[in-house]
C-alpha positions as CSV (number, residue, x, y, z in Angstrom):
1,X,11.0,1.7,17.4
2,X,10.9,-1.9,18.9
3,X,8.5,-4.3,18.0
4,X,7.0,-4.1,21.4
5,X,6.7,-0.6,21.5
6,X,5.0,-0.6,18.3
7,X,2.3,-3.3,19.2
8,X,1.7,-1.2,22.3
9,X,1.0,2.2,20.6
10,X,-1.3,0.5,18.1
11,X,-3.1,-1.4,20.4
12,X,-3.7,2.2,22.5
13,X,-5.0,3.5,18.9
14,X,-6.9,0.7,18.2
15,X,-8.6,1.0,21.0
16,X,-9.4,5.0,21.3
17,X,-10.3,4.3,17.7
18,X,-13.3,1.8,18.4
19,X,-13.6,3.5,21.7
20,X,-14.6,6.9,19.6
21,X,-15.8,5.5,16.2
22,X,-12.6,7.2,14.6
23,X,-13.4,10.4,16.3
24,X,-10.0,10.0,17.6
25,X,-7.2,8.6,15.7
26,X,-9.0,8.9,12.6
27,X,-6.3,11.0,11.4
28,X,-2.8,10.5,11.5
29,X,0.1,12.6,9.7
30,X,-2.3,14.4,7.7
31,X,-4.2,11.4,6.6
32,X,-7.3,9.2,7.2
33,X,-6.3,6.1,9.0
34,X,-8.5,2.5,9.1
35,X,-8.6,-0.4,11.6
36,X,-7.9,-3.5,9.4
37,X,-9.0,-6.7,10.6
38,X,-7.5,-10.2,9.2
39,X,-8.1,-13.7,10.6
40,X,-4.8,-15.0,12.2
41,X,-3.2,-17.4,10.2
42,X,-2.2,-20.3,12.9
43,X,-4.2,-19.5,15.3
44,X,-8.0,-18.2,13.6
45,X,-8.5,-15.3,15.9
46,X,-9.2,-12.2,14.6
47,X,-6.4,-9.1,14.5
48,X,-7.1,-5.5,13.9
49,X,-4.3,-3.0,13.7
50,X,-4.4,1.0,12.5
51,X,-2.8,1.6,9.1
52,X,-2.9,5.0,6.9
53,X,-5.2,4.1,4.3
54,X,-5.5,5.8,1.0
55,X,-9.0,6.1,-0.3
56,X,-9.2,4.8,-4.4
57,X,-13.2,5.2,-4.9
58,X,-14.8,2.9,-2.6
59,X,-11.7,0.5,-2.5
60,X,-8.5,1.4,0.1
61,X,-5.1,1.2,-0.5
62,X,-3.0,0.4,2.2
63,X,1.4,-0.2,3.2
64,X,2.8,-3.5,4.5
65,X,5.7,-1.6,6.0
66,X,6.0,-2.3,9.5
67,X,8.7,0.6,10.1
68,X,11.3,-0.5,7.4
69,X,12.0,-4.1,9.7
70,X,13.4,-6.4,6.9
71,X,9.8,-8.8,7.7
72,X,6.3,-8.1,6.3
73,X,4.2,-7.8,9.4
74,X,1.6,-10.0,10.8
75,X,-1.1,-8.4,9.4
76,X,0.0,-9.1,5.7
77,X,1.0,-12.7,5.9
78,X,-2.7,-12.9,7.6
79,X,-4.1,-11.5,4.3
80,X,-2.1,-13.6,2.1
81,X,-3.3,-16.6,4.0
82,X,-6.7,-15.7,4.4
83,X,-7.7,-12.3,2.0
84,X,-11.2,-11.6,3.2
85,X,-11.1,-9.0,5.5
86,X,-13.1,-6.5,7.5
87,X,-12.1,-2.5,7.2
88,X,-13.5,-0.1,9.8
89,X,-13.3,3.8,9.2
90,X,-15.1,5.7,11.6
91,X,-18.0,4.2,12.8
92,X,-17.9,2.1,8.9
93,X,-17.1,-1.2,8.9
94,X,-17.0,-3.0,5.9
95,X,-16.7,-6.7,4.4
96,X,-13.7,-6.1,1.6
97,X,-11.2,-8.5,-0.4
98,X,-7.2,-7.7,-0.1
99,X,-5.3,-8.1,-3.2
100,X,-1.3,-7.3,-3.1
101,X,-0.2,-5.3,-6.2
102,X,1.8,-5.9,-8.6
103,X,4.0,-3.7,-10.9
104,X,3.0,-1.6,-12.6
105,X,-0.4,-0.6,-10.5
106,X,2.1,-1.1,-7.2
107,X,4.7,1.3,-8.5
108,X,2.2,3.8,-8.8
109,X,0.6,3.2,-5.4
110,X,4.1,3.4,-3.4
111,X,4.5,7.0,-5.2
112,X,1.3,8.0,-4.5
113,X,2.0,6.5,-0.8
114,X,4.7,7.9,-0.4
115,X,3.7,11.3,-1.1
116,X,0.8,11.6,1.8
117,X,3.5,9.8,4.1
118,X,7.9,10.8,3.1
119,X,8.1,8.3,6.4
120,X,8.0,5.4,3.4
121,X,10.9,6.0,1.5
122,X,12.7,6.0,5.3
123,X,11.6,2.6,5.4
124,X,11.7,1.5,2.1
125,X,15.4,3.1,2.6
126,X,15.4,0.5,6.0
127,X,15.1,-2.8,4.3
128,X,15.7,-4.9,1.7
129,X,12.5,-6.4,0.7
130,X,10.1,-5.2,-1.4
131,X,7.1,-3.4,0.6
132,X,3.8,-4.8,-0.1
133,X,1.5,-2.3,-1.3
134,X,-2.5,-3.7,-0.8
135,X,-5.4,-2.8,-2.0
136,X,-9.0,-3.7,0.0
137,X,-11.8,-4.0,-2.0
138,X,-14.7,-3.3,-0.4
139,X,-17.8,-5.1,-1.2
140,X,-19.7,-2.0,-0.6
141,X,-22.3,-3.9,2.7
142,X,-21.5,-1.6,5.6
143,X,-22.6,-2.2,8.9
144,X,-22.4,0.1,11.9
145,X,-21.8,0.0,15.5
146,X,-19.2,-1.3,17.8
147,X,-16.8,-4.8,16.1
């Protein structure tokens, strides 16, 4: 899929996501999927995109794979620049802390990925960096309503 196409078909999620409060496009490929918010790193604005998100208590565990491409996408350098960041699921939105793994934890987290989505090891299979496996902490103050 091209990059374009890509920004395009989660920016259509994104929005019947918020549109809905996750009453739509709260599940993809038979899991739960979040709107994760980061605060661009040049330019300060706030970006949300929809990413399958693997619930780990109260904390969620999310894939910097952007399709395989042989970059991390946006969203992750945004985290690494800037790790606070905002995690809506359904009508939740919550303050939480992202914190890329490392081995061993993040060896256990691509298996555990990659058994709610086989499309991972396509990618992993795609590229030759090391996908970024995150998780959010969430500081547990949710607030409701539209972002």
């Amino acid at each position: 899929m091209r990059d374009v196409t890509a920004r395009r078909l989660s920016a259509i999620h994104r929005g019947v996501y918020r549109a809905t409060a996750g009453a739509v496009g709260r599940r993809l490929v038979g899991n739960d999927m979040v709107l994760l918010t980061t605060r661009g790193r040049r330019t300060g604005r706030s970006h949300t995109v929809p990413l399958l998100g693997l619930p780990d208590g109260a904390d969620i565990v999310v894939v910097a794979s952007w399709g395989g491409r042989d970059t991390h996408p946006e969203w992750y350098l945004n985290l690494l620049a800037e790790p606070a960041v905002e995690i809506q699921r359904g009508n939740r939105r919550d303050a939480a802390v992202a914190v890329p793994m490392e081995e061993p934890e993040r060896d256990r987290w691509w298996e555990r990925a990659v058994a709610a989505y086989p499309g991972y090891e396509t990618y992993e299979q795609r590229t030759k960096r090391l996908i970024p496996v995150v998780r959010l902490h969430v500081d547990g103050e949710a607030r409701y309503g539209p972002p």
